[in-house]
C-alpha positions in Angstrom: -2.7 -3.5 -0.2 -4.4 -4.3 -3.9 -4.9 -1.8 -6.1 -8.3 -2.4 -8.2 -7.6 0.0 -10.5 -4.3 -0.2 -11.4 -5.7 -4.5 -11.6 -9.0 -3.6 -13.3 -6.3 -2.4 -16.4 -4.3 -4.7 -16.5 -7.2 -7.3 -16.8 -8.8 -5.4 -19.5 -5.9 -5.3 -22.0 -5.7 -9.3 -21.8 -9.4 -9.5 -22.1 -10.5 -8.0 -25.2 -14.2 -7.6 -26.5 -16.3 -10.6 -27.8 -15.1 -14.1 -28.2 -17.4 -16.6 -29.2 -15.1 -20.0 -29.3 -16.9 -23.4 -29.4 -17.6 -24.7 -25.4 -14.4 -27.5 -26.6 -12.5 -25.0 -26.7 -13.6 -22.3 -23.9 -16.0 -23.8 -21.3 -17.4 -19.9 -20.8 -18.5 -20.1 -24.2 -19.8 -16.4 -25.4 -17.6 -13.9 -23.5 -16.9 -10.3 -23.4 -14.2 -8.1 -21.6 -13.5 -11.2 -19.5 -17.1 -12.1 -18.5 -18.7 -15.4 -19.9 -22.6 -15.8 -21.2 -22.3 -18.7 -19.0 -21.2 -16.2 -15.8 -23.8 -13.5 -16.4 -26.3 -16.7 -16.1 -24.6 -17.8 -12.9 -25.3 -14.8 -11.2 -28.6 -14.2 -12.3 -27.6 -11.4 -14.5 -30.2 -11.3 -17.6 -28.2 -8.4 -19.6 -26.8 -10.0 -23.3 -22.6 -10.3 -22.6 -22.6 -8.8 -26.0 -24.0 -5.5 -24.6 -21.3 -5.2 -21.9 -19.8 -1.8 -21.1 -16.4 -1.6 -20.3 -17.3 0.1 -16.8 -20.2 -2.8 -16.6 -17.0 -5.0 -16.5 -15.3 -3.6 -14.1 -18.1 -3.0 -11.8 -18.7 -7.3 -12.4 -14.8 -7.8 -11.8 -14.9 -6.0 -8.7 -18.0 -7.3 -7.4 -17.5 -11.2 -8.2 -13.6 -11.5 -8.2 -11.5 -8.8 -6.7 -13.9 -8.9 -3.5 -14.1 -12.7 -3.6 -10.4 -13.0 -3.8 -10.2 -10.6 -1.1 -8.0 -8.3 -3.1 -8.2 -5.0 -0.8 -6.4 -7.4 2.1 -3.6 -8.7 -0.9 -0.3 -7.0 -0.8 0.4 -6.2 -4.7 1.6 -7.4 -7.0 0.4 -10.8 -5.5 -3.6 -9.3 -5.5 -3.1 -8.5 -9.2 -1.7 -11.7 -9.7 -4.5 -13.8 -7.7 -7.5 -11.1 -9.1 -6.1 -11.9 -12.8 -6.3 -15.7 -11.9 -9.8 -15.1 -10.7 -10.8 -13.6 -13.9 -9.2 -16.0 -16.4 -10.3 -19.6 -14.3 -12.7 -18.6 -11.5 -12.0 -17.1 -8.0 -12.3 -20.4 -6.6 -9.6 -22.1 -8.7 -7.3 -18.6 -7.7 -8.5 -19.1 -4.0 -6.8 -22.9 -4.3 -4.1 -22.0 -5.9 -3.3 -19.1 -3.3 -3.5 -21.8 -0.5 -1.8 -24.6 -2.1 1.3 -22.2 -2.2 1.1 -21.3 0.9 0.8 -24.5 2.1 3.9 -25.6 0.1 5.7 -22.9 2.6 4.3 -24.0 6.1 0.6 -23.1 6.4 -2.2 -25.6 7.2 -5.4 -24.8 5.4 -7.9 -26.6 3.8 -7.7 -26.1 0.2 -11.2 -24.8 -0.5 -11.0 -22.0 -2.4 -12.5 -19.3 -0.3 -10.0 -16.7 0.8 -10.5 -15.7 4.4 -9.1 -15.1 7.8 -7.5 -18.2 7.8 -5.5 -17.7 4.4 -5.2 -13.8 4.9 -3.1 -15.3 8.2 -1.5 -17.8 6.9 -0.2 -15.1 4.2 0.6 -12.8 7.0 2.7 -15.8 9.2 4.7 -16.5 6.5 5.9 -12.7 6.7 7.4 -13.0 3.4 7.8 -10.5 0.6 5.0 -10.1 -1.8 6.8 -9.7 -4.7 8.2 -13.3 -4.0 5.1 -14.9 -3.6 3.4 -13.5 -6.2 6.1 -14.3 -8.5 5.7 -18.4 -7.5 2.1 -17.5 -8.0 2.5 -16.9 -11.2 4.8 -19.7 -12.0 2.3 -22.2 -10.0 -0.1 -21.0 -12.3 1.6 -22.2 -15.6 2.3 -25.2 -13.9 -1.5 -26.0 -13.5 -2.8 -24.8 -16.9 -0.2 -27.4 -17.8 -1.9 -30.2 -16.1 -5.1 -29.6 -16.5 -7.5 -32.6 -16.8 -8.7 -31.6 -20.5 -6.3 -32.7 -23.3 -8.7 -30.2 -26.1 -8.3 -27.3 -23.4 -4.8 -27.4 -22.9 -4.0 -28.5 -26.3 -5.5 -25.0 -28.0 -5.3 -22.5 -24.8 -1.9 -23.8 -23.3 0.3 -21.6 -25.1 -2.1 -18.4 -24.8 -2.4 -18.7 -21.1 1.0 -18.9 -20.6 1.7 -16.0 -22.8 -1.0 -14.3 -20.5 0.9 -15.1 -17.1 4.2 -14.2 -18.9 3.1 -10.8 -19.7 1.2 -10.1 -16.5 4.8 -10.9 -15.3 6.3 -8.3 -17.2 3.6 -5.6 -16.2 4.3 -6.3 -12.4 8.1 -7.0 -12.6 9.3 -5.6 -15.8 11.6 -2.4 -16.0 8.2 -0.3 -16.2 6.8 -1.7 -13.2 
């Protein structure tokens, strides 16, 4: 099953520290180590993003997205691959994605989001490899930051998403893997 760890570090190393891009560009606006101004809001979280530990990160990344996207019950690579998503575009965009796939190859379930018993056993009916599915997963995932609705979000993020999802590729597939 996932390993949050070995995910946690991987997330991390695309993350970085403080980004403070105008809201045209990055809807999150004021982030750090992955977690948006905006987010810490959301949650009720009054803490400054700027002040963010690293473990404060992780501890938010396991908390609000591994567990959301029920990453313990994910066979890796694809609960690195869903928990990244999670992180970068919400844990209910990764949820959809995750069940649009899935119903590509057979399943029938509502494409809400919320990864639960009906998704874990629709991942589990399918009784395919992991590595497979996480590998569409990933390609899915270009495919929808390439249609997204917003011409000014695609237009300056396109090309570093999909750098993102290519090298998260390499770190699960590559020769180091």
């Amino acid at each position: 099953m996932g390993d949050f760890e070995k995910a946690a570090k991987l997330v991390l190393g695309f993350e970085g520290g403080v980004s403070a891009r105008p809201l045209s560009e990055d809807p999150g606006g004021l982030t750090n180590l992955g977690i948006s101004a905006r987010f810490l809001r959301s949650i009720g979280d009054p803490r400054d993003v700027r002040d963010l530990t690293v473990a404060d990160a992780v501890e938010l990344y396991r908390r609000h997205f591994w567990n959301k996207v029920k990453g313990d019950d994910l066979p890796e690579p694809l609960a690195t691959a869903v928990f990244d998503h999670a992180v970068n575009a919400g844990p209910g965009t990764a949820g959809r994605l995750l069940q649009t796939l899935l119903n590509e190859y057979g399943a029938d379930l509502a494409v809400d989001g919320a990864i639960g018993a009906a998704t874990l056993g629709a991942l589990q009916e399918l009784g395919t490899e992991p590595e497979w599915l996480a590998q569409r997963y990933l390609w899915r995932r270009i495919r929808d930051y390439a249609n997204r609705p917003s011409l000014e979000l695609r237009r300056v993020n396109l090309s570093g998403w999909c750098n993102r999802v290519c090298d998260l590729e390499e770190k699960l597939f590559g020769e180091e893997a």
